[in-house]
C-alpha positions as CSV (number, residue, x, y, z in Angstrom):
1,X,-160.2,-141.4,2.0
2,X,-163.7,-140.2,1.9
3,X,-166.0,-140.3,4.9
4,X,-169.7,-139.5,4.0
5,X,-172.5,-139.1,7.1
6,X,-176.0,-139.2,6.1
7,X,-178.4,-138.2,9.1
8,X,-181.5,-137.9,8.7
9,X,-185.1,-137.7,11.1
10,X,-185.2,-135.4,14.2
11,X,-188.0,-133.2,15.0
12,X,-187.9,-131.3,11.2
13,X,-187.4,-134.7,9.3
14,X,-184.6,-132.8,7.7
15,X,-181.6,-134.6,6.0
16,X,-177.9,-134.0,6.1
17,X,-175.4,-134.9,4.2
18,X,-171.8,-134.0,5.3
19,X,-168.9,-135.2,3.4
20,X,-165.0,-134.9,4.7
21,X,-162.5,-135.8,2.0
22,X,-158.8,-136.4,3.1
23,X,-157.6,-134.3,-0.1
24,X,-158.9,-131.3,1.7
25,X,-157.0,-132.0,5.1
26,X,-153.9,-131.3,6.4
27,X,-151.4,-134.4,7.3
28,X,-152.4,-134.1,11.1
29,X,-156.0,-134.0,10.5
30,X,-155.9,-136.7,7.7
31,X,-154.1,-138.9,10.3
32,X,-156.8,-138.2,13.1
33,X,-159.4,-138.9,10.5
34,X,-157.7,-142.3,9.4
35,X,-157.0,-143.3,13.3
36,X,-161.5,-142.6,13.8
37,X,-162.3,-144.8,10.8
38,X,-159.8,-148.1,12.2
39,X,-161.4,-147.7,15.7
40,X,-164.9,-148.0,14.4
41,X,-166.9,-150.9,14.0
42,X,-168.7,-151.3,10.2
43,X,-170.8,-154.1,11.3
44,X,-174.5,-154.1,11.0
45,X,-176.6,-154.6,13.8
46,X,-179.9,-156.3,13.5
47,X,-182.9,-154.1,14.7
48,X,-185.3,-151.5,13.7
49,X,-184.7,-148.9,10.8
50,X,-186.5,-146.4,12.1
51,X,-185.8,-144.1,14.4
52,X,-185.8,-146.2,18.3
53,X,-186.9,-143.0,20.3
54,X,-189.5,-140.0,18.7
55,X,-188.1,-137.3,16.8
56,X,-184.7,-139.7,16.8
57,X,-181.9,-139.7,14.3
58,X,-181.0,-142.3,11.3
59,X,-177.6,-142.4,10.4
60,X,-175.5,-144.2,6.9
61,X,-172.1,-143.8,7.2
62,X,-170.0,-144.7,4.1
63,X,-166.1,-144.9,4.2
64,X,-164.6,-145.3,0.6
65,X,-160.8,-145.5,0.5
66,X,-158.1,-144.9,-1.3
67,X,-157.4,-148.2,-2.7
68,X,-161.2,-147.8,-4.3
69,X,-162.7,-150.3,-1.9
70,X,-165.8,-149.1,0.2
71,X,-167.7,-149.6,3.2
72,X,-170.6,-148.5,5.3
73,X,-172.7,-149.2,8.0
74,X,-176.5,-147.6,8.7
75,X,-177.7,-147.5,12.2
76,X,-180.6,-145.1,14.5
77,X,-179.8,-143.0,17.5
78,X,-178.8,-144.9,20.5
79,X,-177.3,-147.6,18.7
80,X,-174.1,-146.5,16.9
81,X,-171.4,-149.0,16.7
82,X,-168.1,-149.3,18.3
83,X,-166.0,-145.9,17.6
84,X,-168.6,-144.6,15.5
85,X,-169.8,-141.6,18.1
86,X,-166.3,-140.2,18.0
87,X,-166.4,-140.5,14.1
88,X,-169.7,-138.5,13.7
89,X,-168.7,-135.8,16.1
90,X,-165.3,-135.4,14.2
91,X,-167.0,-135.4,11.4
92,X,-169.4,-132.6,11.9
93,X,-167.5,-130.6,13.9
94,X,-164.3,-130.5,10.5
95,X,-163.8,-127.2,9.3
96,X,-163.4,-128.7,5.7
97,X,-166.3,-130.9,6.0
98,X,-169.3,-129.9,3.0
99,X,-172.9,-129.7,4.0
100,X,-175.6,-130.6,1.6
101,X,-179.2,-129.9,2.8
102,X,-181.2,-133.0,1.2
103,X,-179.9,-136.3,-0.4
């Protein structure tokens, strides 16, 4: 399992790319990883693609699995779906996850 976060906006415009791949993880943290993706929603909400609030974030999250199937879901700040907060913080906060300035 591969979980890619692509943020992008704030005040800089700057965008982020952080990738956490399950091959670099430990069993406990590929289990915590795998537990964040099932309690997350992948369901797109209807609204506005840019940012809802000034200087606000966009985020595309993309899941792709082992079996070769993927899945994703974009969203702006304030309107994350289920689970998905928990994801992103995990996500940035992983010791093994790689940062890419740029898209």
């Amino acid at each position: 399992m591969r979980v890619t976060v692509v943020r992008g906006g704030g005040v800089a415009g700057m965008v982020v790319t952080t990738t956490v791949d399950a091959v670099d993880l430990d069993a406990a943290r590929t289990d915590e990883l795998r537990a964040l993706v099932a309690g997350c929603s992948f369901r797109e909400r209807s609204g506005p693609v840019a940012p809802a609030m000034r200087d606000g974030f966009t985020y595309e999250v993309t899941v792709d699995d082992d079996d070769g199937s993927s899945r994703g879901v974009r969203f702006v700040q304030g309107t994350a779906p289920e689970g998905m907060g928990e994801l992103l913080r995990w996500v940035d906060e992983c010791p093994s996850g790689r940062r890419e300035p740029g898209r």
